[in-house]
C-alpha positions as YAML, in Angstrom:
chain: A
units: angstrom
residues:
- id: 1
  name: UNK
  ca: [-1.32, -30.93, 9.34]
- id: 2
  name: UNK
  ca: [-3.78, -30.12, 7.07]
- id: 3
  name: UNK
  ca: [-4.44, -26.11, 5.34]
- id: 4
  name: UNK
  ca: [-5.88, -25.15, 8.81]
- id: 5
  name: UNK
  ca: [-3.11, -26.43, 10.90]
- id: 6
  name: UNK
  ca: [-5.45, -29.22, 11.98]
- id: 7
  name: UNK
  ca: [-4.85, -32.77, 12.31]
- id: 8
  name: UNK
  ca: [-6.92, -34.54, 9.72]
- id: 9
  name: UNK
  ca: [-9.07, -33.66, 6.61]
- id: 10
  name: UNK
  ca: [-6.05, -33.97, 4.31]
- id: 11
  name: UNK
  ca: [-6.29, -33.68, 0.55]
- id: 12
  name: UNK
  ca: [-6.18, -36.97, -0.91]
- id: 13
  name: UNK
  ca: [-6.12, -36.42, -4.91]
- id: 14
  name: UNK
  ca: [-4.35, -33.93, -6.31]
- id: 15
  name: UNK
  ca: [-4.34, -32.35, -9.93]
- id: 16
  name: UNK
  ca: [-0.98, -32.97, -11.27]
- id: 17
  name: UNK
  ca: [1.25, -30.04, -11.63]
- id: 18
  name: UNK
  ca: [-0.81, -28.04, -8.94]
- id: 19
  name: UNK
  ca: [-0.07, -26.56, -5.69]
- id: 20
  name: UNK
  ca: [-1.89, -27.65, -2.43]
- id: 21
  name: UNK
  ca: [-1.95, -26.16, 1.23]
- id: 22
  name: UNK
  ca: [-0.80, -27.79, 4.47]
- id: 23
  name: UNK
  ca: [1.07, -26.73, 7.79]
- id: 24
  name: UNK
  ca: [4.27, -28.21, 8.99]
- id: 25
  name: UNK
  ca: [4.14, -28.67, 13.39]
- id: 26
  name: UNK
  ca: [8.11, -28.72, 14.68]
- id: 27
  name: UNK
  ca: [9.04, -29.20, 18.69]
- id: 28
  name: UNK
  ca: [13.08, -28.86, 19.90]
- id: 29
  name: UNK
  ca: [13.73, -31.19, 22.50]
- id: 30
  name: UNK
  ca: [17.64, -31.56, 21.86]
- id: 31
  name: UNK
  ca: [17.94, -29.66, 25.02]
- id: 32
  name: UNK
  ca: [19.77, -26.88, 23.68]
- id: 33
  name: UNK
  ca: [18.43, -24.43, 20.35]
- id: 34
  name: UNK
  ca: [18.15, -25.16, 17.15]
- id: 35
  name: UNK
  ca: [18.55, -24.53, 13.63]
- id: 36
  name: UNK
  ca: [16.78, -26.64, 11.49]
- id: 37
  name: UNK
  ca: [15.23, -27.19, 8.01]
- id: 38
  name: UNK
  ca: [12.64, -28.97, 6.42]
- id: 39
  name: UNK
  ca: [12.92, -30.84, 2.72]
- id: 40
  name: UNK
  ca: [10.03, -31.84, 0.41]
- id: 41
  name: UNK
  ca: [10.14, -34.66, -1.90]
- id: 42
  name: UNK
  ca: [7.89, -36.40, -4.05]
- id: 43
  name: UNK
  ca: [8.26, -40.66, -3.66]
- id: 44
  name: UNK
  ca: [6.17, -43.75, -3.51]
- id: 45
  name: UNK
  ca: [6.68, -46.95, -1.11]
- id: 46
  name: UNK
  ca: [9.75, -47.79, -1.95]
- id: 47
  name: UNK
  ca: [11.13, -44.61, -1.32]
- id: 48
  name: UNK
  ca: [10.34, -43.18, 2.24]
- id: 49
  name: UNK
  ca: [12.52, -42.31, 4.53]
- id: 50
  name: UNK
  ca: [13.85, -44.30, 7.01]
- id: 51
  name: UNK
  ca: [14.84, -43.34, 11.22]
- id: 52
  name: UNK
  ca: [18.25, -43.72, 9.90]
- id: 53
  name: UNK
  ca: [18.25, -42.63, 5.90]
- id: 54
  name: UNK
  ca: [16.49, -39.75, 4.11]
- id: 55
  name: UNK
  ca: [14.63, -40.31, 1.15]
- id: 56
  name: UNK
  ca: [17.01, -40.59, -2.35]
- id: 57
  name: UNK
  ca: [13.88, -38.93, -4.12]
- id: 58
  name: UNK
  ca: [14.84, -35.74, -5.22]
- id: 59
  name: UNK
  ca: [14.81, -32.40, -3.25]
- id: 60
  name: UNK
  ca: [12.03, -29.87, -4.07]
- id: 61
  name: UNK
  ca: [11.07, -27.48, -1.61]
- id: 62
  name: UNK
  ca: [12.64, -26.51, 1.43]
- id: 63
  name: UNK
  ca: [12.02, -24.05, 4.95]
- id: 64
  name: UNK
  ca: [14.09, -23.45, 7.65]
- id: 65
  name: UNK
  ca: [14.28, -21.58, 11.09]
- id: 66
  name: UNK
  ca: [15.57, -22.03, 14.23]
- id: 67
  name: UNK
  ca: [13.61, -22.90, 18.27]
- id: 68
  name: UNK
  ca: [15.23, -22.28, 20.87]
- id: 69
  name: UNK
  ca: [15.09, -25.21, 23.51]
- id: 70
  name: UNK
  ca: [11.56, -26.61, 24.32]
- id: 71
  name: UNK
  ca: [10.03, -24.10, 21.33]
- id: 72
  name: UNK
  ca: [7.74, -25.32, 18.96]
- id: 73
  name: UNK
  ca: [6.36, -23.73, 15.52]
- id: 74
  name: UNK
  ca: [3.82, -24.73, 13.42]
- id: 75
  name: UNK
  ca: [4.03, -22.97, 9.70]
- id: 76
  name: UNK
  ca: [1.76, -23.32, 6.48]
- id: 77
  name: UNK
  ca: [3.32, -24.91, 3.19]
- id: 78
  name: UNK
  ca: [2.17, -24.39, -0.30]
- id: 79
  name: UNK
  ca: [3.18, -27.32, -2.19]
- id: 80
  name: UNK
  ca: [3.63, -28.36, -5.70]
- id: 81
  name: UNK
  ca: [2.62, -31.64, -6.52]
- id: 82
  name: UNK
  ca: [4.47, -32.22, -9.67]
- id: 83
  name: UNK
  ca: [4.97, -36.29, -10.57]
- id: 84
  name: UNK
  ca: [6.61, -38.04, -12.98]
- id: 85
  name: UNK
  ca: [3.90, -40.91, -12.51]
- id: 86
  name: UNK
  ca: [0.11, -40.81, -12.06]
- id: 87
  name: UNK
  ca: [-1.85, -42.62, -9.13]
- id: 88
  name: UNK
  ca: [-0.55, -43.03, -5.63]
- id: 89
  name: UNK
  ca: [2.43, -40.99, -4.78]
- id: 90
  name: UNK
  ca: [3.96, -39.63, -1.23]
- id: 91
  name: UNK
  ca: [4.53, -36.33, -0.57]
- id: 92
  name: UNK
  ca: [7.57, -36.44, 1.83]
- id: 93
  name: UNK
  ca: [8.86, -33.94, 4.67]
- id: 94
  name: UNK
  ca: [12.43, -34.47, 6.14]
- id: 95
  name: UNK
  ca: [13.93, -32.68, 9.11]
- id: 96
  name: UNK
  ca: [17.30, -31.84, 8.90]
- id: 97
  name: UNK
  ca: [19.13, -30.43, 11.72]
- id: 98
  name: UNK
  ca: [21.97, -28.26, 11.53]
- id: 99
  name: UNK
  ca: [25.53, -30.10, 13.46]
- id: 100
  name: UNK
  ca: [27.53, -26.92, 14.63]
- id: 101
  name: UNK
  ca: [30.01, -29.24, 15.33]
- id: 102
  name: UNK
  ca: [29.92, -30.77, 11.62]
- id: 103
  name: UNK
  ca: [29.28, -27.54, 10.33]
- id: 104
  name: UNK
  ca: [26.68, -29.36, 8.30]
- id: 105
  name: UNK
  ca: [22.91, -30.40, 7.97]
- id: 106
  name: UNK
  ca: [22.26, -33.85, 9.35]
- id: 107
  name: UNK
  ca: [19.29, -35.77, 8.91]
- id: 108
  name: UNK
  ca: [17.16, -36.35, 11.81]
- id: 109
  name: UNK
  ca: [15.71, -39.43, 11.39]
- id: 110
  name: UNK
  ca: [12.09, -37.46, 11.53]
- id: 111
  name: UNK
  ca: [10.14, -37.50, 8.99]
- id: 112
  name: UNK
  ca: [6.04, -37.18, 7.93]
- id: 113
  name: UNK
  ca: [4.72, -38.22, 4.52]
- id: 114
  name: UNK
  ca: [0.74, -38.42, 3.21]
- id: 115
  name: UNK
  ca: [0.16, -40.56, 0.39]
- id: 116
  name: UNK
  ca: [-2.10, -39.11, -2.13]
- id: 117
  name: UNK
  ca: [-3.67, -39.71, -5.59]
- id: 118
  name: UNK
  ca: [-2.40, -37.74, -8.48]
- id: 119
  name: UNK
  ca: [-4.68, -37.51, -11.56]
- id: 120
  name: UNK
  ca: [-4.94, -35.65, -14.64]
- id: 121
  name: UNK
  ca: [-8.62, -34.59, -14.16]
- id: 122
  name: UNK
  ca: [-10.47, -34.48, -10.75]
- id: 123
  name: UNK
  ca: [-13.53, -36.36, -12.67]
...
């Protein structure tokens, strides 16, 4: 969601090495609570997430919390956009759920991502 919690009206260029403002929506429907988290990466194309594999691209950022069944949240993010390369990159957002049974975090298979351009001037 964009800095107002809104769908649309995203940022699409970004200064490199800056921060920018968005919100993060999250339902439960696992039919029982949960505690989950949510990881930021950086990436391009090749490497989003898939339903079945998170992202290799480096962690950056993370929030957590935990809904109860049927709860939803929605929470503002200030992220930094910090690449390695300039032009179109993909600002990634895992969620991670945590397996009691595991007694670890397991990815989800959900993820969001908005590709935007990173420059070095805005001009």
């Amino acid at each position: 969601l964009n800095s107002e919690c809104k769908i649309g009206d995203y940022p699409r260029v970004a200064l490199n090495n800056t921060y920018i403002d968005l919100c993060i929506f999250i339902a439960n429907y696992m039919n029982k609570p949960i505690l989950y988290k949510v990881i930021y990466k950086i990436g391009n194309e090749t490497t989003l997430p898939t339903n079945s594999t998170p992202s290799d691209s480096e962690p950056l950022e993370s929030w957590w919390g935990v809904l109860s069944n049927g709860g939803n949240t929605t929470f503002p993010v200030r992220v930094l956009v910090a690449s390695p390369s300039i032009g179109r990159v993909a600002l990634i957002f895992e969620l991670w759920i945590y397996d009691t049974d595991k007694r670890d975090w397991v990815y989800s298979g959900e993820w969001v991502h908005l590709y935007i351009n990173v420059s070095v001037s805005l001009i």
